[in-house]
Structures are given as C-alpha cells and as structure tokens.
Backbone as CSV, one residue per row, in Angstrom:
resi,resn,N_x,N_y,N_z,CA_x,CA_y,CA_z,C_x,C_y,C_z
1,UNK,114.349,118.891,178.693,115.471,118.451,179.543,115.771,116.975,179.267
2,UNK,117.154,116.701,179.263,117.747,115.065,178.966,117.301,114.191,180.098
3,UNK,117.023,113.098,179.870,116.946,112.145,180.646,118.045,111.504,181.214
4,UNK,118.422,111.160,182.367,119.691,110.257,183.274,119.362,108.534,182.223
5,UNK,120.442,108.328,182.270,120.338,107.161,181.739,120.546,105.747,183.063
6,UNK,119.675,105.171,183.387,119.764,104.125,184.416,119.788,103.144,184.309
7,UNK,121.078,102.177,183.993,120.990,100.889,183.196,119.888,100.000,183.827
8,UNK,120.156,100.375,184.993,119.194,99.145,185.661,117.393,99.137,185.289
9,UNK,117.368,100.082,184.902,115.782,100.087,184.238,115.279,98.784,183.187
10,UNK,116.788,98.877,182.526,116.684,97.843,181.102,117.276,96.511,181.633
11,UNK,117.800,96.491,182.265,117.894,94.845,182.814,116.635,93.859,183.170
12,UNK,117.198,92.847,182.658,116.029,91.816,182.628,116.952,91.193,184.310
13,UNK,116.066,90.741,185.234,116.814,90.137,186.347,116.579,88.693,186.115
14,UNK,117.009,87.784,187.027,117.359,86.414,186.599,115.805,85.809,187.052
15,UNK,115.541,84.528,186.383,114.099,84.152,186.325,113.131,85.106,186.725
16,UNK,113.059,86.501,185.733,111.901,87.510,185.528,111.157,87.212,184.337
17,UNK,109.842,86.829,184.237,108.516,86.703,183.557,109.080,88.055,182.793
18,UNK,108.891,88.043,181.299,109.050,89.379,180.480,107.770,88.823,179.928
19,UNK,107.182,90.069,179.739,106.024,90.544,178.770,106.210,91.875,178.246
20,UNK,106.651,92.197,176.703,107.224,92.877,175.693,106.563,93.878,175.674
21,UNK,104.903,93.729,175.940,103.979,94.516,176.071,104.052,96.199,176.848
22,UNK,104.811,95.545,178.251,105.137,96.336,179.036,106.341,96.835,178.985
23,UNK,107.149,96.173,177.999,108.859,97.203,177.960,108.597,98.158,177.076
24,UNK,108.713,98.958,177.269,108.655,100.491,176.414,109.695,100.381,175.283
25,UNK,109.317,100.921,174.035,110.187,101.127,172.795,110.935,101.978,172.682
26,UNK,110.480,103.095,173.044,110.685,104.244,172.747,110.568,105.244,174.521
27,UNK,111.607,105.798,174.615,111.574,106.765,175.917,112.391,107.978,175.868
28,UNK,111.954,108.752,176.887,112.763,110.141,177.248,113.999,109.829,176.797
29,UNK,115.066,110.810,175.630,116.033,110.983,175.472,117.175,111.169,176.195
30,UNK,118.171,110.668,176.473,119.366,111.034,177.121,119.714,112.634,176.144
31,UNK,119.227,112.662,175.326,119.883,114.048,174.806,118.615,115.072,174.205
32,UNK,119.554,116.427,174.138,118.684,117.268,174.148,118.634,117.784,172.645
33,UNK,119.480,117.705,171.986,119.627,117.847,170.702,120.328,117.343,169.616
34,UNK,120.386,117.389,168.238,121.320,116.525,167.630,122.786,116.767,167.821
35,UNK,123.618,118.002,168.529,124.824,118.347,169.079,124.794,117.794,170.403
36,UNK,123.706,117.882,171.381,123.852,117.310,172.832,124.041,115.785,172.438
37,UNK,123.748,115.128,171.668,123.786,112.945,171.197,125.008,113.044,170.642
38,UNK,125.453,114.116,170.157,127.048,113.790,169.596,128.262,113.660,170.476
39,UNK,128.244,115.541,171.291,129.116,115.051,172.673,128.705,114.169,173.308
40,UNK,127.525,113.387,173.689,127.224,112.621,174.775,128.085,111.254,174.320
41,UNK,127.857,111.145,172.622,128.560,110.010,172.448,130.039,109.691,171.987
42,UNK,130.493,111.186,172.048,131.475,111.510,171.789,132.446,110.496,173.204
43,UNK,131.870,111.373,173.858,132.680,110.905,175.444,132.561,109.392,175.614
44,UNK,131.393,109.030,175.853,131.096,107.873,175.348,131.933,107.011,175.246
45,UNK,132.299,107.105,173.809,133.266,106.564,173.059,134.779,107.103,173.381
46,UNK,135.283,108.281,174.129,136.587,107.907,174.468,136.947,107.197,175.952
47,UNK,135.696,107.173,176.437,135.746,106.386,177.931,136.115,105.044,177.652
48,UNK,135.678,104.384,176.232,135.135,103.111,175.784,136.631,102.702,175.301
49,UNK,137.223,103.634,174.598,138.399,103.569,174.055,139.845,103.528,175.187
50,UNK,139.547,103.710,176.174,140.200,104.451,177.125,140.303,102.616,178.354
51,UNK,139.256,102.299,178.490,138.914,100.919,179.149,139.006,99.624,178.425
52,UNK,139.311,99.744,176.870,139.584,98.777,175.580,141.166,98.331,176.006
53,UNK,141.468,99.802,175.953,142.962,99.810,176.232,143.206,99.035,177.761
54,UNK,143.126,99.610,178.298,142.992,98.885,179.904,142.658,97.001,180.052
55,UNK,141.663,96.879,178.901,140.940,95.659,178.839,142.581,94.579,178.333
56,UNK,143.400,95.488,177.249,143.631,94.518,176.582,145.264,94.787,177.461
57,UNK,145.948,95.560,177.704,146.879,95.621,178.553,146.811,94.903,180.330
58,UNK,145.668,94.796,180.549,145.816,93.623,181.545,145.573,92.143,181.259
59,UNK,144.687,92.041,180.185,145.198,90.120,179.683,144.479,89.611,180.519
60,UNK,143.879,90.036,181.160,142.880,88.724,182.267,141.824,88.868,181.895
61,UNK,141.163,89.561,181.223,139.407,89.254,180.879,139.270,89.730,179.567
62,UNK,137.829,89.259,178.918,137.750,89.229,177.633,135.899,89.450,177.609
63,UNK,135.870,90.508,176.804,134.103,90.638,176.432,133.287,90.717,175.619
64,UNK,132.464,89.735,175.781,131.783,89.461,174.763,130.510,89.975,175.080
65,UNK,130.066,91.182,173.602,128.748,91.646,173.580,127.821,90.964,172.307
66,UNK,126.777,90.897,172.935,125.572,90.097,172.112,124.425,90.997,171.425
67,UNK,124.028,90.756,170.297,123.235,92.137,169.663,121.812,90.508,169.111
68,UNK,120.903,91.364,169.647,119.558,90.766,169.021,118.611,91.373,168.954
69,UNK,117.917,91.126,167.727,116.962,92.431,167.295,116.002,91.692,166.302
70,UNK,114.599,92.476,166.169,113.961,91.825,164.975,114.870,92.837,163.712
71,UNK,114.346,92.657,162.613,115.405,93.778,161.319,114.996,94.824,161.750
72,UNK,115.829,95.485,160.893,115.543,97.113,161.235,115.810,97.695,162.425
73,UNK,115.897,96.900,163.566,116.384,97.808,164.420,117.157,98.216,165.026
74,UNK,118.488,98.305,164.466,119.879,99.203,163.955,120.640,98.446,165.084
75,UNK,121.016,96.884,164.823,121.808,96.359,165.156,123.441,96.567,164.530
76,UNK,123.176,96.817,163.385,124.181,97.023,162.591,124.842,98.695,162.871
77,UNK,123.716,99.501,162.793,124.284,100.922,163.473,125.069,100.942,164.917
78,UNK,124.216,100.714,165.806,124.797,100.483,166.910,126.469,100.066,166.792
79,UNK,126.639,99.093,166.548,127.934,98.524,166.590,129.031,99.704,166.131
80,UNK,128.515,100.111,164.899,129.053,100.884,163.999,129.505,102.041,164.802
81,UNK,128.775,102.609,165.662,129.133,104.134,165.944,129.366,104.035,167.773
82,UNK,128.803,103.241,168.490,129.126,102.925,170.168,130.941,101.991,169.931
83,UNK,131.041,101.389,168.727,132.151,100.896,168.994,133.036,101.535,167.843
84,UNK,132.998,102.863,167.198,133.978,103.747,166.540,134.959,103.796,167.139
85,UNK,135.634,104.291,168.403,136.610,104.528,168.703,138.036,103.047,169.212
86,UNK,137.537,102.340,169.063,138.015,100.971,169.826,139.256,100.534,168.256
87,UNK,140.113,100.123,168.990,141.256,99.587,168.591,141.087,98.844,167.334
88,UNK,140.400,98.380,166.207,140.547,97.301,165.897,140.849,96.164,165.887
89,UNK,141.906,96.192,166.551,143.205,95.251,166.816,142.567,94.342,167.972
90,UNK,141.734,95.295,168.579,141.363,94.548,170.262,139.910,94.249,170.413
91,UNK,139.411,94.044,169.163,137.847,94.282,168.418,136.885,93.391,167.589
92,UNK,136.928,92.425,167.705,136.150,91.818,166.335,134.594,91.162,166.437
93,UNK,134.128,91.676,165.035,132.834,91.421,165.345,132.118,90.320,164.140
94,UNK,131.228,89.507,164.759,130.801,88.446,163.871,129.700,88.325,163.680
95,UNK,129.128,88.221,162.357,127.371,88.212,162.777,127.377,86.568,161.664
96,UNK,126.037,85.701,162.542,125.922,84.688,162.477,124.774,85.080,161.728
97,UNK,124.635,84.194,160.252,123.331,84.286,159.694,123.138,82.170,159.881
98,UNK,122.231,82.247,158.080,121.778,80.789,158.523,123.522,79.858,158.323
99,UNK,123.514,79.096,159.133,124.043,77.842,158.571,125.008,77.257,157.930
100,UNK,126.186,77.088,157.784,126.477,76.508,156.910,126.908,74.994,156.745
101,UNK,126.662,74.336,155.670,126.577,72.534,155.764,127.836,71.824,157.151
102,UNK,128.812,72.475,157.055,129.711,72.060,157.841,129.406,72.615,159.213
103,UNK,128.848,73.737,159.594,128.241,74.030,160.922,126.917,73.054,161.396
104,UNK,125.963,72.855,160.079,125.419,71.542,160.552,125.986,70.691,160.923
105,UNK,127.063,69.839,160.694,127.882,69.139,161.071,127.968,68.704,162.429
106,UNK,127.712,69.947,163.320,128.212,69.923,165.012,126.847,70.009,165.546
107,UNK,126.997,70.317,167.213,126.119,70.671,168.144,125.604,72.350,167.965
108,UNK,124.604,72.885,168.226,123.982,74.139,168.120,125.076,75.217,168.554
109,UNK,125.927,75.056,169.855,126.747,76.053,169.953,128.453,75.813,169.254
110,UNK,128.267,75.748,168.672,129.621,75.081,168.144,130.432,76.399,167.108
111,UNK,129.517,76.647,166.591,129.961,77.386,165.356,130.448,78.843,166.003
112,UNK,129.352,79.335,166.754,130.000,80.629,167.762,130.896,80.526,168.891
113,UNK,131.109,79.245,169.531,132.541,79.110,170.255,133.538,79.095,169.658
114,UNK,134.035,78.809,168.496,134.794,79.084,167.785,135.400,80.742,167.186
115,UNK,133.935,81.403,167.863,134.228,82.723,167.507,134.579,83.775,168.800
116,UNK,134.614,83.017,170.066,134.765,83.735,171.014,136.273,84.586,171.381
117,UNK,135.738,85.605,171.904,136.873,86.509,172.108,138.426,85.953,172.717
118,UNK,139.252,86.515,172.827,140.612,86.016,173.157,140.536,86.746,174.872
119,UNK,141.373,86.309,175.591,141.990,87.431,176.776,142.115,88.747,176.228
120,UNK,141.800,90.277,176.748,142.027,91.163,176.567,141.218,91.975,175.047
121,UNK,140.537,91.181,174.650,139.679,91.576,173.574,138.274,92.010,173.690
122,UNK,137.747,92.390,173.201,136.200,92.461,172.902,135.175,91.757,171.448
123,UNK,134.871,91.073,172.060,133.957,90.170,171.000,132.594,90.696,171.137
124,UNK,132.346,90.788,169.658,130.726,90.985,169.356,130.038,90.073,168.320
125,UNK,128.847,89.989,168.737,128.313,89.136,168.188,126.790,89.534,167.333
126,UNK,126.394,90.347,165.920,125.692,90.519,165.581,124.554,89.227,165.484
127,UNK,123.794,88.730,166.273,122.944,87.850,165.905,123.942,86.760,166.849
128,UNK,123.292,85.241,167.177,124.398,84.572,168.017,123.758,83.354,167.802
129,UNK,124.273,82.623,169.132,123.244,81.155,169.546,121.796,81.110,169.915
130,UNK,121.611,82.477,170.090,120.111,82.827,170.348,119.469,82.690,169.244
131,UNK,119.656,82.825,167.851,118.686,82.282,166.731,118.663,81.029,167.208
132,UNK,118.893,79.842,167.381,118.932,78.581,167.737,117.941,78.606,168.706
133,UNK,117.354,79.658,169.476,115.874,79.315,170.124,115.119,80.706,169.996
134,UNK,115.136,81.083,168.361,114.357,82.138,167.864,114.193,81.954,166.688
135,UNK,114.542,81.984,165.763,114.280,81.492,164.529,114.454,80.455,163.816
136,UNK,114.833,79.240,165.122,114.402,77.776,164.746,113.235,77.421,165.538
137,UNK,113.085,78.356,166.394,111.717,78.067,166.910,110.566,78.286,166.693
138,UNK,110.932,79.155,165.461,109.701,80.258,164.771,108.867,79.347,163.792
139,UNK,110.394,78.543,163.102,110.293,77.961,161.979,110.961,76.036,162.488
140,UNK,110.177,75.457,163.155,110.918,74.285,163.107,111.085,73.740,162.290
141,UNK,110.893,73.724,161.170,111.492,73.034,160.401,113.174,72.985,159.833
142,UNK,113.742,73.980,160.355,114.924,74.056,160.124,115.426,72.893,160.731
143,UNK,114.651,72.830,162.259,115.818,71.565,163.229,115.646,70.103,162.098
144,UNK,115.199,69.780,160.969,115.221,68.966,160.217,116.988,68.810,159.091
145,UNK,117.287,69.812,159.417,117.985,69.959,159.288,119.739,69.805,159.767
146,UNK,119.836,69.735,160.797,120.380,69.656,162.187,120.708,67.930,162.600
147,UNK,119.922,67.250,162.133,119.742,65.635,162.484,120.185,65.711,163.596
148,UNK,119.367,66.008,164.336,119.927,65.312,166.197,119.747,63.985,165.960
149,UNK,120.840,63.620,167.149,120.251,61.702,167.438,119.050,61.954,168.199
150,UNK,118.737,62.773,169.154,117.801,62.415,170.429,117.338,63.399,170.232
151,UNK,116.044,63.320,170.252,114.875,64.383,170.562,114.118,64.402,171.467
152,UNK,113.715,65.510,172.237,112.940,65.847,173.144,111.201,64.924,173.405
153,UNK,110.906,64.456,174.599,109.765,64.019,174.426,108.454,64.669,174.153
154,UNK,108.509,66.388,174.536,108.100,67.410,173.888,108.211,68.459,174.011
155,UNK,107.752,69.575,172.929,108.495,70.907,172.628,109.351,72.062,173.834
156,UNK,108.536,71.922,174.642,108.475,72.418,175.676,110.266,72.074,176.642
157,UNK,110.217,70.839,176.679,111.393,70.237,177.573,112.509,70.211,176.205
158,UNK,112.158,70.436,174.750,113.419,70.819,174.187,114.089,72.233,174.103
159,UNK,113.198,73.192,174.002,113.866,74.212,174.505,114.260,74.807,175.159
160,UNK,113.500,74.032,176.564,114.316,74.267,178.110,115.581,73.946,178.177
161,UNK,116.052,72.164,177.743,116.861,72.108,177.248,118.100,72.956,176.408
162,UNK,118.068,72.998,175.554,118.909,74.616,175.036,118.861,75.497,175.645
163,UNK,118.002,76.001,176.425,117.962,77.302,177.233,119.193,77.105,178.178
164,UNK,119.315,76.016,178.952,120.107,75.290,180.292,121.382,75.225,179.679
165,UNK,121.717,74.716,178.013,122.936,74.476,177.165,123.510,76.201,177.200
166,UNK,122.838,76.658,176.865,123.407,78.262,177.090,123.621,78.650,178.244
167,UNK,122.946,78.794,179.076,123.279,79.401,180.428,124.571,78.597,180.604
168,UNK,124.473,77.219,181.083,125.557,76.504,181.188,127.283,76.947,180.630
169,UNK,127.405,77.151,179.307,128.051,77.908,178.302,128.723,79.271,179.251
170,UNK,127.330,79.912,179.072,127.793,81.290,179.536,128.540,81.337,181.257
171,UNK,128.170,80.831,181.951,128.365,80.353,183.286,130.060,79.772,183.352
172,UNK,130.315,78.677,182.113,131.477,78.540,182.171,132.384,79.584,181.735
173,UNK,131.897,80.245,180.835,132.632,81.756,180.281,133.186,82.630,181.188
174,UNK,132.205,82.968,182.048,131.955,83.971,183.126,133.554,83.201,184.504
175,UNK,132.761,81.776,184.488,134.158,81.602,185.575,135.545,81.673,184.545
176,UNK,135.963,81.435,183.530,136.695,81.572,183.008,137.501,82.795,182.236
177,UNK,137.017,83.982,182.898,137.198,85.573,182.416,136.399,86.346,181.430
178,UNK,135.431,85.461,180.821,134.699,86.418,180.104,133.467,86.535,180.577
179,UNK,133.531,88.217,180.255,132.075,89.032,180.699,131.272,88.861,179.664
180,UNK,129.980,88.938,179.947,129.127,88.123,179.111,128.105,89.989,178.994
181,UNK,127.749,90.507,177.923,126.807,91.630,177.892,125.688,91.509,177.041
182,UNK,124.381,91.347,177.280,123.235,90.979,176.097,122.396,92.008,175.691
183,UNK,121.927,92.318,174.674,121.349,93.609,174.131,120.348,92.564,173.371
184,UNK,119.107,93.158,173.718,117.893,92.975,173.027,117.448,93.861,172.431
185,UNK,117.294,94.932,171.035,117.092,96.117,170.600,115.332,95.919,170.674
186,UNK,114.263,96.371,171.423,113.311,96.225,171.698,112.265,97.596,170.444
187,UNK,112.126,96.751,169.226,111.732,97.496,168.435,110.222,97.818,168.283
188,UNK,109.911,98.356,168.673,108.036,98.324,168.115,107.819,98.108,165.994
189,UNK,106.843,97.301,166.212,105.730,97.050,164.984,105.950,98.155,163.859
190,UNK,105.218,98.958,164.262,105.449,100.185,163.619,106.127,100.725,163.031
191,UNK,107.409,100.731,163.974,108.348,101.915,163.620,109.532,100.897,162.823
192,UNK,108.910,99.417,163.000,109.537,98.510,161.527,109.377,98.519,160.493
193,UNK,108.048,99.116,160.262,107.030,99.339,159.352,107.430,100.555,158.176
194,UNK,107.780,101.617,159.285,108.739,103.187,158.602,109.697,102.720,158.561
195,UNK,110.382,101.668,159.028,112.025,101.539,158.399,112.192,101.109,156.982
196,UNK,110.896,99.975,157.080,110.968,99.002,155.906,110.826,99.918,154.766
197,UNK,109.699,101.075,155.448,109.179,101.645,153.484,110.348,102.362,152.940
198,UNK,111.140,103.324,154.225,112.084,103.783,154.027,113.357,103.738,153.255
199,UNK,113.354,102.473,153.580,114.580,101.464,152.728,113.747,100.847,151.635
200,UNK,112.855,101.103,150.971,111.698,101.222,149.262,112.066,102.483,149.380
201,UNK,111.654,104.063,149.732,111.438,104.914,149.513,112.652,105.267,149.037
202,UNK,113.895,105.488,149.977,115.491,105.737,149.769,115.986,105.367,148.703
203,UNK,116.305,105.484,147.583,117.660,104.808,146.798,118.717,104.668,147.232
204,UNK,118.896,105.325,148.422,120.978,105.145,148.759,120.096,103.584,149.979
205,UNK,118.949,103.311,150.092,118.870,102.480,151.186,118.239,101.168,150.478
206,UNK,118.310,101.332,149.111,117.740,99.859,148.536,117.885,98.776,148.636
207,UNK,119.555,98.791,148.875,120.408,97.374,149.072,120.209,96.980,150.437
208,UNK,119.630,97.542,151.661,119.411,96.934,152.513,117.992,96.085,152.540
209,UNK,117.033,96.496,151.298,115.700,95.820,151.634,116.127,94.287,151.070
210,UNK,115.091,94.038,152.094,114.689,92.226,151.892,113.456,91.536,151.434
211,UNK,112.950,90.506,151.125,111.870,89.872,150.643,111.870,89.761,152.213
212,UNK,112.927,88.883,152.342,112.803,88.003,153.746,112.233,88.774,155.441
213,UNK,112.680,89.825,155.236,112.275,90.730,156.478,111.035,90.977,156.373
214,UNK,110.496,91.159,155.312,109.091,91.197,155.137,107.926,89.970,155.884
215,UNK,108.895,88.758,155.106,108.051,87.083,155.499,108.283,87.355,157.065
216,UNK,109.595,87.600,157.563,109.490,87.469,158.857,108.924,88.235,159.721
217,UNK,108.478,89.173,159.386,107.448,90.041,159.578,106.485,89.554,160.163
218,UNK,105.913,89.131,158.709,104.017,88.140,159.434,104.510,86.866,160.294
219,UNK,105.584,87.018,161.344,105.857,86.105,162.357,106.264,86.821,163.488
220,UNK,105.931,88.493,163.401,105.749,88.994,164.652,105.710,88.866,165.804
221,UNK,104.266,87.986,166.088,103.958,87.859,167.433,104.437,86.412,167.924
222,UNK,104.810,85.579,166.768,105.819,84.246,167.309,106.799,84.572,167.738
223,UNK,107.540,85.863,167.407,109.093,85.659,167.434,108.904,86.755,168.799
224,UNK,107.707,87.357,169.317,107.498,88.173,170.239,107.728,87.191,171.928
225,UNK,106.879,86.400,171.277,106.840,85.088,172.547,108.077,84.466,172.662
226,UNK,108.498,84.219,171.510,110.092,83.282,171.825,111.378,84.104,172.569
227,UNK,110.638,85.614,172.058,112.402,86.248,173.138,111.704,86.479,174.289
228,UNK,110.514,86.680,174.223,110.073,86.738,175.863,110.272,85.591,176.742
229,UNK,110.280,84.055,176.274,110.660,83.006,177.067,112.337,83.153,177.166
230,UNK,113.023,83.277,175.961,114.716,83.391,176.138,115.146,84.638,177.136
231,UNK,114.433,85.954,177.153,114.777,86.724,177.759,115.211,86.358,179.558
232,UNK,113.890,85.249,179.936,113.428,84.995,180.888,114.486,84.543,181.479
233,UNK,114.739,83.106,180.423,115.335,81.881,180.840,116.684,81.936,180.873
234,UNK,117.531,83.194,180.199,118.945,83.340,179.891,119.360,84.184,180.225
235,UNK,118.856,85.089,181.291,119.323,86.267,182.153,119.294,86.207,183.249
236,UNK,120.871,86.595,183.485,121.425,85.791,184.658,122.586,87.041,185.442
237,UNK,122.512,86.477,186.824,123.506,87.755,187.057,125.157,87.954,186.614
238,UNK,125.361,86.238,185.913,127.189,86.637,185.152,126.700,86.758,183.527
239,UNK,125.939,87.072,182.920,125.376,87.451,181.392,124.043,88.021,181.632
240,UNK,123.766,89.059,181.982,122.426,89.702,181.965,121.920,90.208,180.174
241,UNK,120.637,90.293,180.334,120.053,90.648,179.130,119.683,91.942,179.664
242,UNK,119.585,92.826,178.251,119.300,94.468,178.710,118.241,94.356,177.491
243,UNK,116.937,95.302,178.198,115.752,95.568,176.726,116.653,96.796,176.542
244,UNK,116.739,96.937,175.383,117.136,98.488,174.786,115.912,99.223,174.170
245,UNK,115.156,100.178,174.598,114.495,100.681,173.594,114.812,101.163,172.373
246,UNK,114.473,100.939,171.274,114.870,100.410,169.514,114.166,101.766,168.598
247,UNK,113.530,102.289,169.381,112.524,103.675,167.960,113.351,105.031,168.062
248,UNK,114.270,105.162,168.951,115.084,105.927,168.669,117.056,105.366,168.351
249,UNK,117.028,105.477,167.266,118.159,104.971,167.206,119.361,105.712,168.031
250,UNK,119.562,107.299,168.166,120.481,107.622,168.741,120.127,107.455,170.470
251,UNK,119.337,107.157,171.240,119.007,106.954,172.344,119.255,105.653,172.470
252,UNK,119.303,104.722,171.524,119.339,103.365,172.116,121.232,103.141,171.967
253,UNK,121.950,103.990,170.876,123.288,104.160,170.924,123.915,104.294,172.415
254,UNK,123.456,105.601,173.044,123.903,106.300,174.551,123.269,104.888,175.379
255,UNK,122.116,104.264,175.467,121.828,103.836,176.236,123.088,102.268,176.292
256,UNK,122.645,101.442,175.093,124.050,100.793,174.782,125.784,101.332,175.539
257,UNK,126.296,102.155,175.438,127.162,102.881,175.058,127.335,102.710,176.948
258,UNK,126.465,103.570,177.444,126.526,103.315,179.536,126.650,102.300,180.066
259,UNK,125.760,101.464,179.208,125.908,99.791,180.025,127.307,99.517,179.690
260,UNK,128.347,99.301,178.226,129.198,99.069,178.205,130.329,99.401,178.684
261,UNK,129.981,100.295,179.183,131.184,101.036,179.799,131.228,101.142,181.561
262,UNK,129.941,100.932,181.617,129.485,100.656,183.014,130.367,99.172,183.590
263,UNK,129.549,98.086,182.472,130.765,96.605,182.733,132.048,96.627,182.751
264,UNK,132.316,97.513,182.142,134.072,97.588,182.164,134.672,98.322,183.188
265,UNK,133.619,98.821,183.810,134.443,99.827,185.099,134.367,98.973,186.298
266,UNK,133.409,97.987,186.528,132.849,96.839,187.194,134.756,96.183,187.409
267,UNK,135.379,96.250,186.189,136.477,94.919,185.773,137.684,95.491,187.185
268,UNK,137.474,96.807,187.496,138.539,97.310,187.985,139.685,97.238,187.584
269,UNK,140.281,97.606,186.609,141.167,97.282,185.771,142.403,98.589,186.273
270,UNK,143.766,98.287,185.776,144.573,98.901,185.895,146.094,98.486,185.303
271,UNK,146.835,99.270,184.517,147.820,99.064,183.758,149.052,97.751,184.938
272,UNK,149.185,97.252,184.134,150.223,96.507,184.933,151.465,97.084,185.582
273,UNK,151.616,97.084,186.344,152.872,97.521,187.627,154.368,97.180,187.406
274,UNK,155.264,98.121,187.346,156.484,97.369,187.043,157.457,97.331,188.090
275,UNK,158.211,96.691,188.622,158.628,96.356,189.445,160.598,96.972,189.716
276,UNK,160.662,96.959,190.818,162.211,97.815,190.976,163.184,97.181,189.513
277,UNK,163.235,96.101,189.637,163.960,95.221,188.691,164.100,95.879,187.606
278,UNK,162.596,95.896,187.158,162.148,96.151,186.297,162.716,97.924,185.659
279,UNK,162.413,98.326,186.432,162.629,99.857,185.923,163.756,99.978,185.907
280,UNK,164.962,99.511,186.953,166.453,99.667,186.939,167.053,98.867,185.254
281,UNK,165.816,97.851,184.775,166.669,97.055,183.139,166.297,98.512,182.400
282,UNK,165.242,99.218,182.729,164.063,100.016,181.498,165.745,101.771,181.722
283,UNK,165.923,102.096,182.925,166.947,103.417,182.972,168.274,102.471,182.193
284,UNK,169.099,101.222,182.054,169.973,101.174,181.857,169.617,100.986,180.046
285,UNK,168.719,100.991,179.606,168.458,100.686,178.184,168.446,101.780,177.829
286,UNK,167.285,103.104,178.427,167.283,104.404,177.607,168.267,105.175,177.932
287,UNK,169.906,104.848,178.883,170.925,105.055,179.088,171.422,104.797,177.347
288,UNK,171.460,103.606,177.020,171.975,103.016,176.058,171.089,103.519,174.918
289,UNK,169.987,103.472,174.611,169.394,104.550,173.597,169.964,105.861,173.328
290,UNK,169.848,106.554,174.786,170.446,107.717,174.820,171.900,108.251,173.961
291,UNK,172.812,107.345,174.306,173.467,107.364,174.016,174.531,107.016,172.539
C-alpha cells in the first residue's frame, strides 16, 4: 500500500538542531508501482501547470525554488520531470557552479540576485548561495579568493555572519512577493556509492562521471556538518528548508512535486476580474471581429 505524502514531516522548523543521522533517506513510497509514480506524477504536474498559469496571470508573486544536494542525488532529474509541464516562458532555471573572475568581483550574494525570478515567474536554482557556506566551508581556501576587506575574528562568527546575510536576503524577498521553497535532496553514503559505479558501469552514463565527485566524496562527513548547521540557521517560516529523502529518486520527485504545489495553493491565486467597462469594450470588439 502507498504512503500519504505529509510535507510537514520534511520540514526543517525555524531554529531546529538537525542531525542528518536521524533524517531518513529513503522511506515508504507514495506509489505502488512504476504506472501508480507515473499517474501520481502525471497529475502532479498538471496541477503544477495549472497554478504556473495562475502564478503568472496574476503578476503579484514570483517563486523561487532552491535544489541542494551532495552529487548524485538527482538534482538535475528532479527539475527535469516535477517541472515538465510548466510554461517555459514562465520558467527559468540556473545552476551556479564555481565562480567566475567577475563574480569574484562582488559580495557572496551578488551573482544569484541577479538571477532572481521576475513577478509571475518561477525561478530555480540548481545549487545557489548556499555553496558559499558549503563548499567554501569545506574548503576554505577558496575564501582566498574572494579578498574580503574584513574578516571575521573567528570561524564561527563568520559564518553566522553569512548565515544572517541570507536569511536577511530571503526575508526581504518574502516581504517583497517572492516565495522562497528549499529542497535539501537528503542522500545516503551508499546509495552515492551505486550511483557513482553506475555512471563507470553505464556507457550512455559516462559523461556524467567526475574525478571531482569522487574528491568530494572523502569530504562526506564535513559537508554532513555544514548543511546540518545551514539547515538549522536558514529555515525559516517565509523560506523553509524541506529534507527530501534522495535513495529513491521517483519518491523524492512526488514528494518535491506536493510541497510545490502545496506553496502555490497557499498564494490563493485567481485569474484577474474584468470589470463592466471592461466587458462592454471586449462585446463591442468581437461585434467588430464578427463582423
């Protein structure tokens, strides 16, 4: 039998202690078979398509979803198939890797405000400002890079710091119409382990292997601790973080797929209203069409 899907299970609440240990990877299926995950996401996706429309015909809010994951755990799928049905037009998605000399240039959030959604759109964000306290934290030596003027008196009060720069961010977003949605794909060890050989084993999956996913690998349990402090510190009730369990890829799709559609029903949305005026210009035109 399928499992109910209960977003609120996967919500991180605002200053909640996460320990990764205890979020489950892997759980009871929303579906019962590989035809029951198709309609489930079938619908899914025309609910999604259905509230896109709604999103972008009322012009007052704009949403931005956040994808973070160690590799492998189908950040890139996800997007791909929970956001199939959506407009293009009303859609765009950006994934932030390292750097570039002229993004050094600025402050840490700089490069992804520039990428934020419009009124009536949906913005996604494969990867975000959250590397900026995950895989510069893994690896400080990158912030050598970065030349701040002012540095922290120590480690501790600099990434609180950034932690407060984001919330802050998001907080202004939130009063300013955008919904803020965070996805943590909560992958187990392991089942990174069968992805990785998989993509060696596969030939149609070669081009996805990396040296680098490997190195970042043997930084496991660093990069375990760093989203457990960000999880903590950056989930909030106007941008919540959601653990997604990550070892089933089509379960973490549906599970994705409820929350998003869940926020958008939150928006109360409804086609804009036209007014007597209005309809008496709209009969004297298709008079004149008509005719």
């Amino acid at each position: 039998m399928a499992a109910s899907i209960r977003i609120g299970a996967f919500r991180v609440e605002p200053r909640q202690k996460v320990d990764l240990e205890k979020w489950a990877t892997c759980i009871e299926p929303a579906y019962s078979s590989k035809r029951h995950y198709k309609s489930l996401l079938e619908a899914h996706v025309q609910e999604l398509q259905l509230r896109q429309d709604l999103l972008y015909a009322c012009n007052r809010h704009a949403l931005l979803l956040i994808f973070q994951a160690m590799d492998t755990a189908g950040k890139d799928g996800a997007i791909k198939h929970v956001m199939s049905g959506v407009n293009p037009q009303g859609c765009q998605v950006f994934s932030f890797r390292h750097p570039s000399s002229e993004e050094l240039e600025h402050d840490f959030l700089w490069r992804t405000t520039r990428a934020l959604p419009e009124r009536g759109r949906i913005g996604i964000f494969n990867r975000s400002y959250y590397e900026e306290v995950l895989v510069v934290r893994v690896h400080p030596s990158i912030l050598e890079a970065e030349r701040l003027a002012e540095k922290a008196a120590d480690a501790q009060t600099f990434w609180r710091d950034r932690y407060r720069s984001i919330v802050d961010l998001e907080q202004h977003l939130h009063r300013n119409g955008t919904r803020i949605v965070k996805f943590f794909l909560h992958l187990s060890r392991e089942e990174q382990r069968k992805r990785l050989l998989a993509r060696i084993d596969d030939p149609r999956k070669n081009w996805k292997f990396s040296l680098a996913d490997v190195r970042e690998r043997r930084s496991w349990s660093a990069y375990m601790k760093a989203y457990e402090e960000l999880l903590g510190a950056t989930s909030t009730a106007q941008a919540p973080w959601y653990i997604v369990p990550a070892d089933d890829k089509k379960n973490a799709r549906l599970i994705i797929s409820t929350i998003v559609n869940q926020h958008l029903r939150a928006l109360r949305m409804a086609y804009p209203k036209v007014d007597a005026r209005q309809r008496r210009a709209l009969k004297s035109i298709r008079r004149m069409l008509a005719a």
